[in-house]
C-alpha positions in Angstrom: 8.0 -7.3 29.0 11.8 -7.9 28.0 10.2 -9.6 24.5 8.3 -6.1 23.9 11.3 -4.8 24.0 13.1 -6.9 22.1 10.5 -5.9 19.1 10.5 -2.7 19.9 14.2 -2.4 19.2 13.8 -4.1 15.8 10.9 -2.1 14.8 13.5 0.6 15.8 16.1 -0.7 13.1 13.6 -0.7 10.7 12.5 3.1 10.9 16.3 4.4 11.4 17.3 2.6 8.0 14.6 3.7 6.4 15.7 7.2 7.1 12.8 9.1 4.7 14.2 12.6 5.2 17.6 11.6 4.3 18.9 13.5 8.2 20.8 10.5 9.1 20.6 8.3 12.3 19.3 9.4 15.5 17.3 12.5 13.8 14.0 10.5 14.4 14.5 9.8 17.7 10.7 11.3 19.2 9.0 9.9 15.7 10.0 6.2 16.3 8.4 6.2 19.9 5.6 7.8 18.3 5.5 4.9 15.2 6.4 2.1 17.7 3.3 2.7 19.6 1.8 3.4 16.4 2.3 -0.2 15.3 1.7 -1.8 18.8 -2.4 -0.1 18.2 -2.9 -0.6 14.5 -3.2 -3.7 12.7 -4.1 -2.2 9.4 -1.7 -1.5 6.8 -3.1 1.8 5.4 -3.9 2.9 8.5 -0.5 2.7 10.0 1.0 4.1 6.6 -1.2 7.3 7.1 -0.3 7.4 10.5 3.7 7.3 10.2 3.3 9.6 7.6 1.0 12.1 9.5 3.6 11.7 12.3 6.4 12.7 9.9 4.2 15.6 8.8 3.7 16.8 12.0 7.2 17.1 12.9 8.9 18.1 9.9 6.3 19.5 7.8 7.4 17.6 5.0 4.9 14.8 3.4 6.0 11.5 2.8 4.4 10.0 -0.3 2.2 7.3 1.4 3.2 4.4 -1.1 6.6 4.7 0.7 4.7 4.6 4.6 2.8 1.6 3.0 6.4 -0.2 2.2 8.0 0.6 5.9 4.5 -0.1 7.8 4.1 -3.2 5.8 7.8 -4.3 6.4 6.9 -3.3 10.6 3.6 -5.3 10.7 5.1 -8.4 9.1 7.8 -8.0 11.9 5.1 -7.7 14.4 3.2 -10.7 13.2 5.5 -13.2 13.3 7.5 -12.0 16.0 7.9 -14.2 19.0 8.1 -11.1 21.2 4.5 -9.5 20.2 2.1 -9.0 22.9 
């Protein structure tokens, strides 16, 4: 359990510097747990990009362009893959 959460808190990184709203840190605190257990279900890249972006969506009601969820799902998964701490 403590290396799940280890990734998780990476995967957490990742989303806050992506920032895709431009609200600043800590605005996206219920998305990440929403795209962190995203990414723990879904192994496919366009998948998870419509996901995080539908997740975005629903909160904000602002659309993401998916070719920017493709870059920050694809940057999540790699992490995921070689991660020590994936389960």
């Amino acid at each position: 359990m403590e290396g799940s959460k280890m990734l998780n808190e990476k995967l957490r990184e990742v989303i806050n510097k992506w920032d895709p709203l431009g609200l600043g840190p800590g605005a996206y605190e219920v998305e990440v747990v929403d795209i962190i257990q995203a990414v723990h279900e879904i192994d496919d890249l366009k998948y998870l990009a419509k996901r995080i972006q539908f997740i975005y969506e629903f909160s904000f009601e602002e659309s993401i362009p998916l070719p920017e969820c493709q870059k920050v799902a694809r940057r999540m998964l790699l992490l995921k893959e070689t991660s020590p701490y994936a389960v």
